[in-house]
TORLOKE-119456 format. One record per residue: residue number from 0; chain; x, y, z of N, C-alpha, C in turn. Coordinates in steps of 0.2 Angstrom, whole numbers, plus 5000, padded with zeros to 4 digits. Layout:
// residues N
(NUM; A; (X; Y; Z); (X; Y; Z); (X; Y; Z)) ...
***
This chain:
// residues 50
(0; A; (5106; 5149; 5215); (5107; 5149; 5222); (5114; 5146; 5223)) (1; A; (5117; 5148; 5229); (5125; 5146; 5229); (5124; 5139; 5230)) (2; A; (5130; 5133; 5229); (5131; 5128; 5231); (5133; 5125; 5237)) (3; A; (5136; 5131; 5241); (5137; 5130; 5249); (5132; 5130; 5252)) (4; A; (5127; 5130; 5252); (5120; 5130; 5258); (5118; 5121; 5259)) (5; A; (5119; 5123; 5264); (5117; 5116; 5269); (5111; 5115; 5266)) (6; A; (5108; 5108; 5264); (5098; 5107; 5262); (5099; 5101; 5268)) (7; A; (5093; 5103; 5272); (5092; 5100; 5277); (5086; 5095; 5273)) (8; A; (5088; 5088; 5274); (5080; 5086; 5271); (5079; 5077; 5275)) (9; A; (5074; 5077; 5275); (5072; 5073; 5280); (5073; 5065; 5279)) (10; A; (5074; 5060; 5283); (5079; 5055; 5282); (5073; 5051; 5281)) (11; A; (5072; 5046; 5275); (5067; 5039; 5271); (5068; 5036; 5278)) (12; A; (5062; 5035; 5277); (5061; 5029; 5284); (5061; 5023; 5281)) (13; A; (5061; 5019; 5288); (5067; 5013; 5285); (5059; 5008; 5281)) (14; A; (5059; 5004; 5277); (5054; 4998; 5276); (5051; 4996; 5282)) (15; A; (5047; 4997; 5283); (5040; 4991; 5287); (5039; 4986; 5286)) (16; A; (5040; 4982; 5292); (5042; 4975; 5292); (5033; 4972; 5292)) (17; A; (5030; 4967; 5287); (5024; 4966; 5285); (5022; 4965; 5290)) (18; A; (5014; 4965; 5293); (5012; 4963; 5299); (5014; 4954; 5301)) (19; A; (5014; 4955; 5306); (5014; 4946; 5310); (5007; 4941; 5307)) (20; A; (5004; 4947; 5310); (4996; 4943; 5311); (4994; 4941; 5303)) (21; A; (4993; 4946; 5300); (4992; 4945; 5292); (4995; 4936; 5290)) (22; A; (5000; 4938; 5290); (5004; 4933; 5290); (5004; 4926; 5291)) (23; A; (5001; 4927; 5297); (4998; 4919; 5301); (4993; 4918; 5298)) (24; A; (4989; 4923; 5296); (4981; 4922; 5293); (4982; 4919; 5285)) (25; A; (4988; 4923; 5282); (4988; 4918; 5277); (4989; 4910; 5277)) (26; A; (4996; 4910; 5282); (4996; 4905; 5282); (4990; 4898; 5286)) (27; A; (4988; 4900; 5289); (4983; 4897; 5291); (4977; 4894; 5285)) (28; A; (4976; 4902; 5280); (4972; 4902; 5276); (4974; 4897; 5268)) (29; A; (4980; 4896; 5268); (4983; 4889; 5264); (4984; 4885; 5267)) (30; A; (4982; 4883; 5272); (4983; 4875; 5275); (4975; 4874; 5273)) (31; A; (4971; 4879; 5275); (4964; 4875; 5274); (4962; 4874; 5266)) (32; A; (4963; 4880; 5262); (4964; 4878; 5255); (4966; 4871; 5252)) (33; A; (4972; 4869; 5254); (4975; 4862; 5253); (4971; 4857; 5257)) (34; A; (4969; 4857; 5263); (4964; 4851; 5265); (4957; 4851; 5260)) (35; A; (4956; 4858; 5260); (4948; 4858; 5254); (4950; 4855; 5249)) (36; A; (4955; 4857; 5245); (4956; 4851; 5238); (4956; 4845; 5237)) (37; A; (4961; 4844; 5244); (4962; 4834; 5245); (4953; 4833; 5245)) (38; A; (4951; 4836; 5251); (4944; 4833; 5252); (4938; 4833; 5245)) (39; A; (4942; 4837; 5240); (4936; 4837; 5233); (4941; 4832; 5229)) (40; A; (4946; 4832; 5230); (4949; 4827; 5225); (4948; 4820; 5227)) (41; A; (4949; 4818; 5234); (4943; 4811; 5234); (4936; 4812; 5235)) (42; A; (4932; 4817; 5235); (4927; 4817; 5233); (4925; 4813; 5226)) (43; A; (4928; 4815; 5220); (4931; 4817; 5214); (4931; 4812; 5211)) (44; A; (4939; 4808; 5213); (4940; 4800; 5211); (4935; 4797; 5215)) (45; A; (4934; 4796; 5220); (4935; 4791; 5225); (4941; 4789; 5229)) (46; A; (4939; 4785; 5234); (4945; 4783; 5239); (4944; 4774; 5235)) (47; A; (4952; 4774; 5231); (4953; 4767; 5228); (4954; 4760; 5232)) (48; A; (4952; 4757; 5233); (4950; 4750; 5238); (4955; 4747; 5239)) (49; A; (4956; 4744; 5245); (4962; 4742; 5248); (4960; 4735; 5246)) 
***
């Protein structure tokens, strides 16, 4: 095939930017993790006496 022929070819879309909502959901979903921990971690030891 000659090397002067135009290829038309279709332009890569740009990256997709990760959802908002997921996102919040994570984060949401790691804040209660870390309170569940603390709460088994004095579970655990104990709360040390003032």
């Amino acid at each position: 095939m000659s090397d002067n022929v135009i290829k038309f070819r279709k332009p890569k879309p740009p990256p997709k930017a990760p959802n908002p909502l997921l996102r919040k959901l994570m984060i949401i979903a790691a804040v209660i993790v870390v309170f569940a921990l603390a709460w088994i971690y004095v579970q655990v030891t104990g709360v040390p006496p003032q």
